[in-house]
N, C-alpha and C positions, 0 to 999 in steps of 0.2 A: 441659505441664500436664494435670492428670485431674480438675479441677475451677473452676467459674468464678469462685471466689476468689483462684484459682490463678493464672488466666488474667488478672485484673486486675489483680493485683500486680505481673504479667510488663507489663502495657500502662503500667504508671509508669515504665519507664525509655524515653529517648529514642529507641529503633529507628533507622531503619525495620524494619519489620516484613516477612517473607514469613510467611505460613501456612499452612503442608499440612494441610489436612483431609480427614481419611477414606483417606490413602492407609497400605498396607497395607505394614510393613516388612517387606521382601524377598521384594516382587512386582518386576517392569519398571519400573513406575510409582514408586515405591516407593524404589528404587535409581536411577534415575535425578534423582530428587529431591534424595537423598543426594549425588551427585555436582554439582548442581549448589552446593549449600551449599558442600559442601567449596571449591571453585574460586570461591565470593564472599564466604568466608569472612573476617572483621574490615570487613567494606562493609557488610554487611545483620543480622542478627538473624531467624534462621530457627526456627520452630518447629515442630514436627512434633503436631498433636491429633486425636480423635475425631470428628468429621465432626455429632455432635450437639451435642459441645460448642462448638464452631464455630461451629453455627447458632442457642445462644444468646446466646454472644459477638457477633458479630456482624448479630444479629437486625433490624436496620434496615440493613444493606448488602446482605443481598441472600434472594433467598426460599427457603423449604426445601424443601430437593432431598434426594436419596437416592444422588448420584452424587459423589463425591469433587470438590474445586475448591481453588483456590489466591486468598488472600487478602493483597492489600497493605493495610500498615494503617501509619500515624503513631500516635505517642504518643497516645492519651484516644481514638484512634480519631477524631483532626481530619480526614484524607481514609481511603477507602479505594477497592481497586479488587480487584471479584471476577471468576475468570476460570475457567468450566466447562464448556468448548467441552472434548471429551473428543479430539477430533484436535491440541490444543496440548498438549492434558496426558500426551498418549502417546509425545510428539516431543520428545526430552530439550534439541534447536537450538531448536526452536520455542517451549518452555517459558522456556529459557533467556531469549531473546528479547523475549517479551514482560516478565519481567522487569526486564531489563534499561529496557524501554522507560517503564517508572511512572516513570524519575527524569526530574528536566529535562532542558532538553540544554544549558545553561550553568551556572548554579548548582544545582550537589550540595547538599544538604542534609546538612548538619556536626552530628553531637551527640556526647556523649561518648563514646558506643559507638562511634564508626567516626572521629573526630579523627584518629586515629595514622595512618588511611590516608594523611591531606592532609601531616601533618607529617613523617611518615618520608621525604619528599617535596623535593631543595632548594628546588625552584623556588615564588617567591613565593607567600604566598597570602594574598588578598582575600576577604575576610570581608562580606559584607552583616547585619548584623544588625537584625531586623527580626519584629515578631509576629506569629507562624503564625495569625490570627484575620484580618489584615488580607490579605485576598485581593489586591485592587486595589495596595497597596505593593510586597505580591511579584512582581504582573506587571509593575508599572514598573520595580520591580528587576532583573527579568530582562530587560527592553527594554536597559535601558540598560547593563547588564555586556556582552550580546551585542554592542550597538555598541562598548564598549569595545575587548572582544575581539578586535573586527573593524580595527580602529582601531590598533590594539597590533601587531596581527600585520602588516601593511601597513608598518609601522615597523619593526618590528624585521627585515623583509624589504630593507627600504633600506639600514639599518645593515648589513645583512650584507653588501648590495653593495659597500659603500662600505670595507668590509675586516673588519670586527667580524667576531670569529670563536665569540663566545660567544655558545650558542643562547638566543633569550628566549622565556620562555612562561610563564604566571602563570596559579593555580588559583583558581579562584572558585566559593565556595559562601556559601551563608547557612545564617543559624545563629537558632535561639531569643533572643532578647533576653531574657527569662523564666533562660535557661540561664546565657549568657555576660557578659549586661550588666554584671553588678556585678565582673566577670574584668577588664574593660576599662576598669572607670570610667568609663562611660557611661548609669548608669541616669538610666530620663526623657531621652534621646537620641534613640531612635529614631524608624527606620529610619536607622541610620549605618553608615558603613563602616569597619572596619578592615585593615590589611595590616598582616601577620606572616613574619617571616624565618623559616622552618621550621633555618635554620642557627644562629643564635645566639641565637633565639628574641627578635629584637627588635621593637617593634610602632610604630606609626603608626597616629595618627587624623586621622580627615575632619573636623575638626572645622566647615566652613566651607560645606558642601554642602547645600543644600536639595531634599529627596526630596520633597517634598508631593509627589501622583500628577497634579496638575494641573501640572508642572512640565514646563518641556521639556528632551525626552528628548534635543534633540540639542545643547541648550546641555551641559546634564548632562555628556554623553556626554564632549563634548571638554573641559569642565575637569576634571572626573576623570582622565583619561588624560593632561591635562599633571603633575597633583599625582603620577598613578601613574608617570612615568617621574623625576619628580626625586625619589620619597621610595626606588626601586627603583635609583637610577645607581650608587651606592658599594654596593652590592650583588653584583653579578653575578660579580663575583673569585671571591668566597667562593662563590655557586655554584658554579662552573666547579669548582672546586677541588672541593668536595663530590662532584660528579658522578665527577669524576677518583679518589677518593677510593674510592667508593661504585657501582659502576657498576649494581648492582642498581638505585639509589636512584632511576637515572635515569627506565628507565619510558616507558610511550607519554604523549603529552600529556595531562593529565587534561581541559581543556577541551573537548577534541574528542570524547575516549571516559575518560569521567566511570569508565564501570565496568568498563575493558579489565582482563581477570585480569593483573598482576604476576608471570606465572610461568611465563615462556617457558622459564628456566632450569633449571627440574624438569621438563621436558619436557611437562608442560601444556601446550594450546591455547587461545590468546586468542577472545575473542568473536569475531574480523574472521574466520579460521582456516576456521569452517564453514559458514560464510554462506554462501547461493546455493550450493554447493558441486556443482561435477561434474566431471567425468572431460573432460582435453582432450588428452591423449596421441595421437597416430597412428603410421600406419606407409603406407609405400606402398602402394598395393590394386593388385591385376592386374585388367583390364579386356579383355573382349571384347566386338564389337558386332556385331549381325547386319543384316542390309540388310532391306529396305522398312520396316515398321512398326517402329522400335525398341524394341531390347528388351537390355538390358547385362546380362550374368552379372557379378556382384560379387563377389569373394571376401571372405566377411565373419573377421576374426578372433575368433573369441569365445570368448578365454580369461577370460573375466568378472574382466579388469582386473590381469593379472598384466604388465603389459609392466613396464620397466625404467623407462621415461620416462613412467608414471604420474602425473596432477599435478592439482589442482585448480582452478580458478576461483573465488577468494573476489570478492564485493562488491568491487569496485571497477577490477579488475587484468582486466578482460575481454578490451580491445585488446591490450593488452599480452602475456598470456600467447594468445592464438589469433591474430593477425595473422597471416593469410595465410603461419603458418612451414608449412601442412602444407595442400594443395588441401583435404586432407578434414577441415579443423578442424570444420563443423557437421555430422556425420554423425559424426565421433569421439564428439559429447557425451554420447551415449545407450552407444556399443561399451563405455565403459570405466566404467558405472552399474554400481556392486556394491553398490545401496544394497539390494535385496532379501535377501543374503546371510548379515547378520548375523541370526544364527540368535536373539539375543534383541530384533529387532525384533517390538514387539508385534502379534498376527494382526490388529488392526482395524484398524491404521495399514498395513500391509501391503497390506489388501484396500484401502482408500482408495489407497494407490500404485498398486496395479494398476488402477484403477478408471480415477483422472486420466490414467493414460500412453492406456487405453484410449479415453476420450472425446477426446481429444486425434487419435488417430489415426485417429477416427471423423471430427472434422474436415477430418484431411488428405484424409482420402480424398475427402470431398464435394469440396475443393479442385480435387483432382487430375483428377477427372473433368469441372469446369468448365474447367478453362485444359488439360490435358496429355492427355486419355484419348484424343482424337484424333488421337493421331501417336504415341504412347507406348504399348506392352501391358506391363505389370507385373501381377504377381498378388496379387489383394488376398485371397487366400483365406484365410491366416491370421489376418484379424481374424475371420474367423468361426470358424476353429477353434478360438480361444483362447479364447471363448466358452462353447464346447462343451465342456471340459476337465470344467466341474463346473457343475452347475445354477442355482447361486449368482451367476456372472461375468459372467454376460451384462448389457449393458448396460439400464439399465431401459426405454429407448425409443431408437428408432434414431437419433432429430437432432430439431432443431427442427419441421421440416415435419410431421415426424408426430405430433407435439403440436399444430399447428393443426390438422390435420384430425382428429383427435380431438374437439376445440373445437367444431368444426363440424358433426361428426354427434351431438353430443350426449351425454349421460350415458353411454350404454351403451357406446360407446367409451370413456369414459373408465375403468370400472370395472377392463377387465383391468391398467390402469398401477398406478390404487391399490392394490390387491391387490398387485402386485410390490411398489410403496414400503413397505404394508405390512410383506410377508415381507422385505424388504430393512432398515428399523430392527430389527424382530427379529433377523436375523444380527448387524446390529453392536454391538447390547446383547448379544449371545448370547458373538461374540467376546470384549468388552471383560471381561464378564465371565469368560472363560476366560481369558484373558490375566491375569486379579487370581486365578486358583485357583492356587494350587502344591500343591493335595492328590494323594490316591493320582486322585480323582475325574478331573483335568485328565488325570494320564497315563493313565488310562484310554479317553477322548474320542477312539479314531483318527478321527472325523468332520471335528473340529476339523482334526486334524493332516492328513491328507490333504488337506485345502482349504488349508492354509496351503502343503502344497508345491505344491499346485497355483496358488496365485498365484504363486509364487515361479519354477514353469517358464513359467507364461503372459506374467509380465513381460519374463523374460528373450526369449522369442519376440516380443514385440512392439518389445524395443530390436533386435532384429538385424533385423524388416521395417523400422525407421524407419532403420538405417544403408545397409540396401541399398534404401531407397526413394529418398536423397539422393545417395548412392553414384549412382546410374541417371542424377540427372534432370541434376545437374552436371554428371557428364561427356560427355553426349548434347548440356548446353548448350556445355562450354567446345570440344568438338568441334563444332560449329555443325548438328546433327542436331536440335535443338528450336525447330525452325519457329514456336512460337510467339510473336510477338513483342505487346510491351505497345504500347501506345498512350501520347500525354501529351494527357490531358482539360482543357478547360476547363467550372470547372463551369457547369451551366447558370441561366440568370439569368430570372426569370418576376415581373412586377407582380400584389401582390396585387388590383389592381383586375378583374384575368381570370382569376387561376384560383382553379377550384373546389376545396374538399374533396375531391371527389370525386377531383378530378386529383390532386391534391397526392397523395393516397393510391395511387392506383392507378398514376400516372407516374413517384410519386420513393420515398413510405416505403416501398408494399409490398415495389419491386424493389429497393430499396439502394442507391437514386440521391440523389448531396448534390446542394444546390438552392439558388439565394440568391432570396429571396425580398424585393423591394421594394416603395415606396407603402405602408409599416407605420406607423402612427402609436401607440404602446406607453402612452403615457402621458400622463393628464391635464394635467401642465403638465413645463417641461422638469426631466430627471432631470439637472440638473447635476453637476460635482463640489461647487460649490460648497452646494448642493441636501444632499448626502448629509454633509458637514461638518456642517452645520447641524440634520441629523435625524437622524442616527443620532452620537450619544457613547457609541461602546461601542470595544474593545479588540479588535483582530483580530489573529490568527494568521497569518503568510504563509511562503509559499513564495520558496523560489528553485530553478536546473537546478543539478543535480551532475553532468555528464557523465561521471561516473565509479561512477554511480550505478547499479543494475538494478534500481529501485525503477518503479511507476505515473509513467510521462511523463517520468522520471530528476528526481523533483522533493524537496526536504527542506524542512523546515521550516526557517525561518530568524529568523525572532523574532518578536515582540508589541510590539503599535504602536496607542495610540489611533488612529481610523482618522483622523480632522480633521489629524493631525501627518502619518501617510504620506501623503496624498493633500497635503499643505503642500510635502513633499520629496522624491518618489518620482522627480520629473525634475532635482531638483538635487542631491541629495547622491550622490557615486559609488556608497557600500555598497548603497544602497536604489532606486537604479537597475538591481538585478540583482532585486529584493524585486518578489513577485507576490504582489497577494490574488488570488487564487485560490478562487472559487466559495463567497462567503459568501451564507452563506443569510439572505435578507431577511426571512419571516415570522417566524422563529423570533429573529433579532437584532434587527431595526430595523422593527417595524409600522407603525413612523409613516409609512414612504413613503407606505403608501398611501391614506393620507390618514384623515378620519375616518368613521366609518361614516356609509354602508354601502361603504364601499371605494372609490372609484371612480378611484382616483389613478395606476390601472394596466388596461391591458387586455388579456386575454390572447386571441392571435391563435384563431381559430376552424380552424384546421387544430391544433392540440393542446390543443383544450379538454374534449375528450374522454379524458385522459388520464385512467388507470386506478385510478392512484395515490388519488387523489381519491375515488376511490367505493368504493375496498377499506377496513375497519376496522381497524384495529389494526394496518397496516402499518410505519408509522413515518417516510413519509416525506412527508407530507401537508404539511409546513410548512415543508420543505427550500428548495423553489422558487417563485419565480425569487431566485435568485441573483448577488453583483454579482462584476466580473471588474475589476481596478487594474492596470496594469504600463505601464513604460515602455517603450521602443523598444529596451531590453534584456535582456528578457523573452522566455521563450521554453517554450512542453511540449514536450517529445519525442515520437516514435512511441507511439501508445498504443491503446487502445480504453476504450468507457467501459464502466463494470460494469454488469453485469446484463443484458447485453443491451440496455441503454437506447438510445432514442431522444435525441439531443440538439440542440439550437438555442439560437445565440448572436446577441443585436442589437444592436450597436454603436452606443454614443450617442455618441464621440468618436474620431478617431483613424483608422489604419489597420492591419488586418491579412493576414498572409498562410496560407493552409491549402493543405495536401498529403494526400490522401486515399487509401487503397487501398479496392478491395472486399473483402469479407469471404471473398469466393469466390477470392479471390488468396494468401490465409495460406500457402499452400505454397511461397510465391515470396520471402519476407516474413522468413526467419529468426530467429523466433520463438525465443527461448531455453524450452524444453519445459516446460510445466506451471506457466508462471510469467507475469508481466504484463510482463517486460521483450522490446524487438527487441536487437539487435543495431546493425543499420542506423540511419543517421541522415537523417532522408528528406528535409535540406535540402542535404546534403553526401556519403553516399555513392555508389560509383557501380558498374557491373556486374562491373568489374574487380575489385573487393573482394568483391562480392554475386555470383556469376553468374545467377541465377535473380531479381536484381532487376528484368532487362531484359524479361521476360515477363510482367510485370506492370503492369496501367492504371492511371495516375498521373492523378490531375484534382488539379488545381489552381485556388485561386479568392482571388482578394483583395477584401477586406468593406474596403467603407467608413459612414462614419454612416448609419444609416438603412436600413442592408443587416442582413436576417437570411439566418445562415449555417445550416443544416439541415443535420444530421451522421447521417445510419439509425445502428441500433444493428448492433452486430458490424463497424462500420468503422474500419480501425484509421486515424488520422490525425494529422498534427503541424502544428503552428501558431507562428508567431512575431509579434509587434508590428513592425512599419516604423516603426510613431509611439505615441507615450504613449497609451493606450486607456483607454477604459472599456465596459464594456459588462453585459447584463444576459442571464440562461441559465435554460435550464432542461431538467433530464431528465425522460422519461416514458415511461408505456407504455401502446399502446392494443392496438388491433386490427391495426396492422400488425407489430409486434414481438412480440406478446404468445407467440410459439412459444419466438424467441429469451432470453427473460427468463425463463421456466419451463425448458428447457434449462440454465440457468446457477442456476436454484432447485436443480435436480434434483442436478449435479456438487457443490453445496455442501448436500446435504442440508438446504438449507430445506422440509422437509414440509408445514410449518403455511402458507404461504406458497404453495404448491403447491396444497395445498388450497383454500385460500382463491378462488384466483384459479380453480380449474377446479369447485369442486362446484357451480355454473350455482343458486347462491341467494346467496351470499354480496355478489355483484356482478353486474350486469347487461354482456353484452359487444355491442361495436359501435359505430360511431359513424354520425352524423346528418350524410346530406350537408346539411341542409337548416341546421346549426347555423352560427350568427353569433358575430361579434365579441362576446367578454363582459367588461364588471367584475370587477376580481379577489373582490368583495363576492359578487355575484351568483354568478359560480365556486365560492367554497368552499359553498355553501349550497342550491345544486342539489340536488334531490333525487334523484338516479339513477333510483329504482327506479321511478319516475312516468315517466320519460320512455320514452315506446311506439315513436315513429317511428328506430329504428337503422334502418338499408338498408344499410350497408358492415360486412362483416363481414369 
């Protein structure tokens, strides 16, 4: 559309909507855009406009910018989601991605425009019909397909045992009531469900189901799923038969991947295809060793990924494809990265790859010199060479540490950083925009062009130090030449009745020591569950582990649950015995806890009352915390660390937990998939035999019971499981002992503003008060920072 009449006309038909604004056809951006369209083509409704017209189209979604952004939108513009982070929109995966991510993850949303997807389709499909205005109907519709779902597949996994050879799996979307109702003979019906044979086009109605949103979700659940296996039983022939018919028609599950592309058979790549994706091929390396101080020659092959046995790593298939086929599967992952090579990777995504591989290996190194530099000589000179290449690459500060002392001698240290962060936004506006020129002007720029090949050599030098840096330390350990050996910690246990602030700081945050701290009394009266049924009526989102997953903690969403119903069923029903709420934020959902003003219904412990969060403006995370934690005794995070650098502490009001902790100074030991928030290791179950370099690393262990707070420093990475049904309450922060660490992980994610914020020494006052006590959470938010004089811990 070239006008906003235009543009209107286009928003009365059903969508969904994608919309590219401001990008430029037949730039990078531009065409990869194109390509995604093409590949979700008859699913979405893609429109390509003006970047002004855009911004008055969609003038209450989101504010005017001057940089190109990508707009999800429903019919009349009922939801939308804008997205102008210019490192997704450069990343044709990552772009893809997040599209993909706007739909649900159970019920697709059905209109006229994208129908043919579900019915070209044999396998059953279940229809929610119900009105896009009624928020609260569609979460309960989505609660309860999902336990369907769950419920269905569980079955039809029995029936297969039991010899059923025909596979069962049924689509679920909802649709407009508005659109379809009067199709079905169901107007004045809804929220109803109907199911339709995509084969002979025959239909079935619920006519007997009561949706009200106060309705339970697990009654629902299971009489739906008996109606759905008797109206589906004389069915499944004619599937089979379709499928057999039709093998196109068969398809990935839609339940699972609502928007997997259909077209593996044009040689097209599915969404699953690029995920996570790197290099796990190997070959045998030649190794020599020299005697006293170790030191291994490596032979590195760096034919930037021509081997024959070439292969990737998608999302899920981790163990599988790398198990121990090759001693050097973690040292492979980086040899066979040819992700710098494609010569239309755009320069500002480019210098961002080069950037991450390099803070990354600025990490390892600090690592290497905590646990290895004493028994081990390796050269770390090329991270500083690669630096040097071009004035531009050097990293903007050397690590955390040198951002506190920065902090600490004041402004005038801080100046030479901003200045870099400065000249640093300017290069990536500078690129970004050279990356959108295709005039005589771009090919003119050899400036541009020499820094892009010089990321492109620099990265490639820092995958061959990361292959012979592991290449070195594995074969020195499985050789038994790496003397250093880990430790198993118990963590340490201290009554808040004795120790100080001061301690706490100086013995456990500053040095990255976890702590279980008791004698806490948290809250005004008790936080039961039955406590939180009763005060909080709102709808949560939870998690559950995919161990097959290379997501934050291997964790996915798994459904929407009034919280009163999971906390009724979370230890009785099998589905939701795996179901975790997972860090619901209590200010922002449920203020009632804390009773009524002036707050007092909670206290927050005087070792993180001084959290930073709290006294910064406009950060955004001021009402996040403290947060409640749900699961039963089959619940579980994986290996993780928390973002940002954050401090974190967990108090346990029921139940039993168990943690396993590494230090942050151990990351080298830790197998780390590069650049990414996944390990590898599973740190309740693997062991050195798998890991070699697990064994040199100090494991503390600590099990929390009620009344036990658990204290996790920031940059630790740790995993956690339930022994017994929990509940407990959390919270992250940042004060004066992390505050390096958190600006560190500001800086890799180009948060500027945020950077700013926290170091221009007016914005927020830094340090904390041994002298500060136990407070009301009342009292807490209403502190006034900039009055309080007496800090002493800095």
């Amino acid at each position: 559309p070239t006008s906003l009449e235009a543009s209107q006309q286009l928003l009365e038909r059903p969508g969904p909507f994608v919309w590219y604004c401001g990008f430029e056809e037949g730039s990078h951006e531009g065409n990869a855009t194109d390509d995604i369209a093409r590949k979700l083509h008859g699913h979405l409704v893609f429109v390509r406009a003006p970047l002004d017209l855009c911004q008055n189209v969609f003038k209450t979604a989101a504010p005017r910018l001057e940089s190109p952004m990508v707009v999800w939108a429903t019919s009349q513009l009922r939801a939308s989601s804008v997205l102008r982070e210019a490192a997704i929109l450069s990343n044709s995966t990552s772009l893809r991605r997040w599209i993909l991510s706007q739909r649900a993850t159970i019920a697709q949303e059905m209109t006229p425009d994208n129908s043919h997807v579900f019915l070209d389709r044999p396998d059953p499909l279940l229809i929610l019909l119900v009105d896009p205005e009624d928020k609260q109907a569609r979460l309960h519709g989505e609660s309860v397909l999902r336990e369907v779902d769950q419920l269905f597949r569980l079955r039809a996994q029995q029936s297969s045992k039991e010899g059923n050879q025909t596979e069962r799996s049924i689509q679920y979307v909802w649709s407009d009531c508005n659109a379809y109702a009067a199709q079905f003979d169901v107007e004045g019906k809804c929220p109803i469900v109907i199911l339709v044979n995509p084969v002979d086009m025959a239909i079935k109605v619920n006519k007997t189901e009561t949706w009200a949103s106060e309705s339970n979700i697990t009654e629902i659940s299971h009489r739906l799923l008996q109606w759905l296996h008797r109206a589906t039983e004389s069915w499944w022939p004619m599937v089979e038969e379709a499928r057999e018919n039709d093998p196109e028609s068969q398809g990935p599950d839609q339940s699972l991947a609502p928007l997997v592309i259909l077209a593996r058979d044009r040689g097209e790549e599915s969404e699953d295809d690029d995920d996570d994706e790197v290099a796990a091929a190997g070959q045998e390396r030649k190794t020599t060793s020299k005697s006293n101080k170790n030191n291994i020659d490596v032979e590195i092959d760096d034919d930037d990924g021509e081997d024959e046995d070439e292969g990737g790593l998608g999302e899920g298939d981790d163990q599988q494809r790398i198990d121990q086929q090759d001693p050097d599967w973690y040292s492979n992952l980086l040899e066979q990265d040819d992700n710098m090579e494609d010569d239309e990777l755009p320069a500002a995504q480019r210098f961002r790859n080069f950037q991450g591989l390099l803070a990354m290996m600025a990490d390892f190194k600090r690592s290497f010199e905590a646990r290895h530099a004493q028994h081990v000589d390796f050269d770390w000179s090329e991270l500083k060479n690669v630096q040097e290449l071009d004035p531009n690459m050097a990293l903007l500060v050397a690590g955390p540490r040198a951002i506190s002392r920065a902090l600490k001698e004041g402004p005038g240290a801080m100046k030479p950083i901003w200045a870099r962060i400065e000249e640093r936004a300017a290069l990536l506006a500078g690129l970004s925009a050279w990356d959108g020129d295709l005039t005589r002007k771009r090919k003119k720029n050899k400036g541009w062009r020499k820094l892009r090949e010089r990321l492109k050599e620099g990265y490639r030098r820092l995958r061959v130090l990361f292959v012979k840096l592991f290449r070195t330390l594995e074969t020195l350990s499985r050789n038994g030449q790496l003397p250093t050996e880990g430790r198993n910690l118990s963590v340490a246990r201290e009554s808040a009745k004795n120790l100080t602030v001061r301690d706490f700081v100086e013995k456990y945050a500053a040095r990255g020591q976890p702590v279980i701290i008791q004698d806490l009394n948290l809250t005004a009266q008790e936080w039961s569950l039955d406590y939180f049924k009763k005060t909080c009526d709102r709808f949560v989102r939870l998690k559950q582990k995919n161990s097959s997953m290379w997501s934050w903690g291997k964790l996915e969403d798994a459904g929407v649950l009034p919280l009163s119903e999971f906390i009724d069923t979370f230890t009785s029903n099998e589905t939701r015995r795996k179901w975790y709420l997972h860090d619901w934020p209590l200010p922002a959902n449920c203020p009632d806890v804390f009773g009524a003003p002036p707050f007092e219904g909670f206290i927050v412990p005087k070792y993180f009352a001084g959290d930073y969060f709290q006294r910064a403006p406009f950060i955004g995370y001021q009402h996040t915390w403290p947060s409640l934690f749900v699961g039963s005794e089959e619940t579980e995070s994986a290996l993780h660390v928390d973002s940002g650098g954050t401090n974190f502490w967990l108090y346990l009001l029921s139940g039993k937990k168990e943690w396993k902790f590494f230090s942050h100074l151990d990351m080298i030991n830790l197998y780390h998939l590069p650049m990414s928030e996944h390990y590898f290791i599973d740190v309740f179950n693997s062991t050195s035999e798998e890991f070699p370099l697990l064994k040199h690393a100090d494991l503390y262990t600590g099990i929390q019971e009620p009344g036990d707070l658990m204290f996790i420093p920031g940059g630790n990475p740790h995993g956690v499981r339930n022994l017994e049904a929990i509940h407990g309450i959390s919270m992250n922060y940042v004060d004066a002992s992390n505050i390096g660490s958190y600006l560190w992980t500001q800086l890799q994610e180009e948060h500027w503003v945020a950077f700013e914020l926290f170091t221009d020494n007016s914005s927020l006052p830094h340090g904390l008060r041994s002298a500060q006590e136990d407070v009301t959470f009342g009292a807490w938010k209403s502190t006034a920072w900039k009055d309080v004089t007496d800090f002493d811990i800095f």
